[in-house]
C-alpha positions in Angstrom: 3.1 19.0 -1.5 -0.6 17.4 -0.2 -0.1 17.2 3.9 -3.0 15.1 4.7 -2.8 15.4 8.5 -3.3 19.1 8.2 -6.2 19.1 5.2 -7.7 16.4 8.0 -7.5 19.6 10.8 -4.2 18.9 12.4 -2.0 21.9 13.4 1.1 21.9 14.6 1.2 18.2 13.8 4.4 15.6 13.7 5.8 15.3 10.7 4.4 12.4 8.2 5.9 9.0 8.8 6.1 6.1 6.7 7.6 2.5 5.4 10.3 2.5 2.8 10.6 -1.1 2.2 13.8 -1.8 0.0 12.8 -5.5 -1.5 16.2 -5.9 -2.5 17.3 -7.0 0.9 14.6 -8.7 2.1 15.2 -12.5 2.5 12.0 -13.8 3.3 12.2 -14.7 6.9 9.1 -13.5 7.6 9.6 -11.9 11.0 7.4 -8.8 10.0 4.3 -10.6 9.9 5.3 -12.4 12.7 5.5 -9.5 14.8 2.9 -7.7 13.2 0.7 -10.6 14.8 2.3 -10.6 18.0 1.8 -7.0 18.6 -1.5 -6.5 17.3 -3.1 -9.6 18.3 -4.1 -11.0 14.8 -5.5 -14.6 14.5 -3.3 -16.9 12.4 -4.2 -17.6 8.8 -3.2 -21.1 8.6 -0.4 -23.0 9.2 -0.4 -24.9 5.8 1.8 -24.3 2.4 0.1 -23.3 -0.2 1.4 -25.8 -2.9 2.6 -22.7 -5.0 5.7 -21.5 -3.3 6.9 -20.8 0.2 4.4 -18.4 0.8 1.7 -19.8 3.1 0.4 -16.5 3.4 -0.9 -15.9 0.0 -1.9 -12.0 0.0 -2.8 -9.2 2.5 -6.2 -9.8 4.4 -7.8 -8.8 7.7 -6.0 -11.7 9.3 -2.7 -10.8 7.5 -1.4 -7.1 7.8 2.2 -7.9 6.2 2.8 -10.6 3.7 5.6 -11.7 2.2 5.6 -12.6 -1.0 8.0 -15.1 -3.0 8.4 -14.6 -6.4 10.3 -17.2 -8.5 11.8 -15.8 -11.7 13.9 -17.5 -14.3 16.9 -14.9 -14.4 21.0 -15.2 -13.3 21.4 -15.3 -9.6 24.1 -12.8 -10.3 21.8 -9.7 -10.3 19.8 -10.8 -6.7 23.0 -11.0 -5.5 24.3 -7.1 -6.9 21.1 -6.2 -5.7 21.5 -7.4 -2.0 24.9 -7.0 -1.4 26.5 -4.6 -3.7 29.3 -7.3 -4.0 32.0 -6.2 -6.5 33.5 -9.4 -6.6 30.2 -11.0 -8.4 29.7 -8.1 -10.3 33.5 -8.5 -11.6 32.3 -12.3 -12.3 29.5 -10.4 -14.4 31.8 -8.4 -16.6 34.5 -10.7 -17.2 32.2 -13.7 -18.3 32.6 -16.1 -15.0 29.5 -15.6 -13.3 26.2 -17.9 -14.5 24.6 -16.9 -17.6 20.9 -16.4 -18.1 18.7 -19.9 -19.3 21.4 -22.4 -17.3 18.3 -23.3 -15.4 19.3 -20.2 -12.8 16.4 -18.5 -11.0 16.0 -15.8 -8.5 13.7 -15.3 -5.8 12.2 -11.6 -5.2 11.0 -11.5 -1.9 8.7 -8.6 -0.6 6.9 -7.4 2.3 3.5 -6.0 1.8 1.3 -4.5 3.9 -1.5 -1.2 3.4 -0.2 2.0 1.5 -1.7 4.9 4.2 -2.5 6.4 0.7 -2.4 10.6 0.7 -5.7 10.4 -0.9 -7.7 7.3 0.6 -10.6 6.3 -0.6 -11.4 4.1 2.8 -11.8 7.5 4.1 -13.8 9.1 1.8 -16.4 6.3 1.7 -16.8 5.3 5.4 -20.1 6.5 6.8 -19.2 5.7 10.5 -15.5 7.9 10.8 -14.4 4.1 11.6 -11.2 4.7 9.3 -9.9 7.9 10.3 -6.4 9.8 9.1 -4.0 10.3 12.1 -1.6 13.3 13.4 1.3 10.9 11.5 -0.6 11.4 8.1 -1.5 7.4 8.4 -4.8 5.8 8.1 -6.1 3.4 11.1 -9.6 1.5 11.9 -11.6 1.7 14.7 -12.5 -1.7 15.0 -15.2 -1.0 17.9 -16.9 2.2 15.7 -16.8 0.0 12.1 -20.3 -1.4 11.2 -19.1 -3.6 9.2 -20.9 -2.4 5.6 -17.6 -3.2 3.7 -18.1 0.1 1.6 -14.5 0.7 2.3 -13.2 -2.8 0.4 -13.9 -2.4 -3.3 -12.5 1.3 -2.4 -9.6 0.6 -2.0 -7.4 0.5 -5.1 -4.5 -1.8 -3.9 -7.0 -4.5 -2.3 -5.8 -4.0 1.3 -8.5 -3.6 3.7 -10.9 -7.1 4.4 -13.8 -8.5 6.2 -13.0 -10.9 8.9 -14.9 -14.1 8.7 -17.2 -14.4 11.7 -16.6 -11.0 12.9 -17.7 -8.8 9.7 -15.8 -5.8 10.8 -12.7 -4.7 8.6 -9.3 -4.6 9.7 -5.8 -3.3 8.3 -2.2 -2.4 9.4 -2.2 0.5 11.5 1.3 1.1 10.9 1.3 0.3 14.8 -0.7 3.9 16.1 -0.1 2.8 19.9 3.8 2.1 19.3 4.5 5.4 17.2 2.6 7.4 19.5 5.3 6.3 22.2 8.2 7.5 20.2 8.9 3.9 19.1 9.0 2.2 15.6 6.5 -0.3 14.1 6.7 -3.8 15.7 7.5 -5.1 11.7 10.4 -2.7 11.2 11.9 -3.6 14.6 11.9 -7.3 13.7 13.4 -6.9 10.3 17.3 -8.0 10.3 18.0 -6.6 7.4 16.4 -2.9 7.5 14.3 -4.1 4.5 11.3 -2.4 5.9 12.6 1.0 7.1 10.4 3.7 9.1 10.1 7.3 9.3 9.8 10.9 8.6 8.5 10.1 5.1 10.1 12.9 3.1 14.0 11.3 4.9 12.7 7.9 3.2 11.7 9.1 -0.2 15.4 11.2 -0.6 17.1 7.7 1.1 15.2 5.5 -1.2 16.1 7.5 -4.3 20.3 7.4 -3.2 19.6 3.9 -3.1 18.4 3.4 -6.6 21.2 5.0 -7.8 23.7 3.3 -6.4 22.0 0.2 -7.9 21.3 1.6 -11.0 25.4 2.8 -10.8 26.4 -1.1 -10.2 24.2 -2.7 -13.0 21.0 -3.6 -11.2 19.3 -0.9 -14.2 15.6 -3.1 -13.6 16.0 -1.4 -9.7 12.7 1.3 -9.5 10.7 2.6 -7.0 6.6 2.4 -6.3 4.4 4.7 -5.1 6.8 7.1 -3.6 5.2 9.9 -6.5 3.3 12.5 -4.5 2.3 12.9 -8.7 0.4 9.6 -8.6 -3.1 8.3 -9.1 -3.3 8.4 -4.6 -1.4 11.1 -4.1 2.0 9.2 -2.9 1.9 6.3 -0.9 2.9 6.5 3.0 4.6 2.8 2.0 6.4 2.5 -0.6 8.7 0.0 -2.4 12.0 -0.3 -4.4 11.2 -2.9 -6.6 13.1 -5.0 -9.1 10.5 -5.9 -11.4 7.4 -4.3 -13.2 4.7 -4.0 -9.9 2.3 -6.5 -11.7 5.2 -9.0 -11.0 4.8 -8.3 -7.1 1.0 -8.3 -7.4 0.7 -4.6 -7.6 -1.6 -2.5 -9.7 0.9 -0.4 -12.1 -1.0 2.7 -12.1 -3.4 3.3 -9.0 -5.9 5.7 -8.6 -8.0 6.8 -5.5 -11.5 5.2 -6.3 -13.4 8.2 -5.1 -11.5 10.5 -7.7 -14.9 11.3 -9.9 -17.2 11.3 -6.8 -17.8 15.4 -7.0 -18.2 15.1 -10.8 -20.4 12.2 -9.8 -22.3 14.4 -7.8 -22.9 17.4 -9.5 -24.1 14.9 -12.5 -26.9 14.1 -10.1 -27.5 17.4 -8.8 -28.0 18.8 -12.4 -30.1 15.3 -13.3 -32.2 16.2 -9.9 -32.9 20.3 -10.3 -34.0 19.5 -14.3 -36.2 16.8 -12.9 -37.6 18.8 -10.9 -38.2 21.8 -12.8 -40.2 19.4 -15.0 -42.5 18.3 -12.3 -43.0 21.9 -11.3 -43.8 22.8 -15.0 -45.8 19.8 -15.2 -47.9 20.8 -12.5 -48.3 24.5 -13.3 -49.4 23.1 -16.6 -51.9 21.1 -15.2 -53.0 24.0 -12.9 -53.7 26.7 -15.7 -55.5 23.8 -17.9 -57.9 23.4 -14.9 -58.5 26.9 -14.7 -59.5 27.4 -18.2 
């Protein structure tokens, strides 16, 4: 499996951390982004509603490192609540024909806390020409806001949409999953404030095994839609060092279904123009000799 602290010249490195954020449990109180902000020292992004939901946030941003996102669906309560609390009581409601049925004007809300992946293969990285953005001993991905330019290259390179310019300042900015904190043996400020364990951290291979128990117990009391995102070292990044359990398709939470590290063609890219160069070349050279021998004669 890819280690990307070592192929970035660690040795004798921790082992990879990393967010497992289990959406079924979350309930939208927001206290992630709260102390995200708190700890980190973000500027607020508004204190207004959107109009849309209860989600005055709207998406991640360089002024929003965790968001939580509130997704209204039109489907039985019954199977938020099997989700979140493994109650056998509603899911005997379920079988015996008690419980609300689908299209009685029911709805559920899906609630989820988003924040950057720490992909294994970043493209932020790849395409930074300062070493701003820089892959840690923890396998994570930081910025360092006082050696970033502020070019942007890294924006449109990054496949979920994370990293952004901050108005006025032009740098970019991103969760750091909290560098300072986990280099003191203590836990991102997000996952300390969550009161449900929604967002969980550490060793990331412990998450991935936890996350997939988890699924099957769902899967084992009816909650079949229950899945999990990004946790694929097979993926289009590599596996992400955040992933999700999600209980919908990932273009439902704003997701892109099938990522892929920007960068991927880059040598291919390369050696295209290499080729496209040397031919060019050895016409001009030809040309010239050409023109040299005609001048002779």
């Amino acid at each position: 499996m890819t280690d990307p602290a070592t192929l970035s010249g660690y040795r004798d490195h921790p082992p990879r951390v990393g967010f497992f954020t289990d959406t079924t449990v979350c309930i939208g109180c927001k206290a992630c982004e709260v102390a995200c902000k708190e700890w980190n020292a973000i500027p607020d992004t508004g204190f207004e509603l959107t109009g849309m939901s209860y989600d005055n946030t709207v998406g991640l941003g360089a002024n929003a490192w965790r968001h939580v996102a509130f997704i209204e669906q039109r489907k039985p309560m019954v199977r938020q609540d099997a989700a979140m609390h493994q109650d056998l009581d509603v899911l005997e409601m379920a079988s015996n024909g008690t419980a609300p049925a689908a299209g009685d004007g029911e709805f559920r809300w899906l609630m989820a806390s988003d924040v950057c992946k720490h992909c294994t293969h970043a493209a932020c990285l790849d395409v930074c020409p300062t070493g701003a953005l820089f892959r840690t001993e923890f396998g994570t991905v930081v910025v360092q806001e006082d050696v970033c330019n502020g070019c942007g290259y890294c924006v449109p390179a990054c496949p979920y949409g994370v990293i952004d310019q901050r108005k006025g300042d032009g740098r970019v900015w991103k969760c750091t999953m909290c560098y300072d904190r986990i280099g003191d043996g203590l836990e991102p400020a997000c996952a300390k404030a969550c009161p449900t364990d929604s967002i969980q951290f550490g060793p990331l291979e412990e998450l991935r095994d936890r996350a997939r128990q988890r699924v099957g117990q769902l899967h084992d009391a009816g909650v079949t839609d229950a899945r999990l995102y990004g946790e694929s070292p097979d993926d289009g990044v590599g596996g992400d060092g955040a992933f999700f359990l999600l209980l919908d398709e990932p273009e439902v939470y704003g997701l892109p279904p099938d990522p892929v590290v920007t960068t991927h063609d880059l040598p291919d890219m390369w050696r295209c123009v290499t080729k496209a160069a040397v031919t060019l070349l050895g016409g001009a050279v030809a040309a010239f000799a050409g023109a040299m021998i005609g001048r002779r004669k």
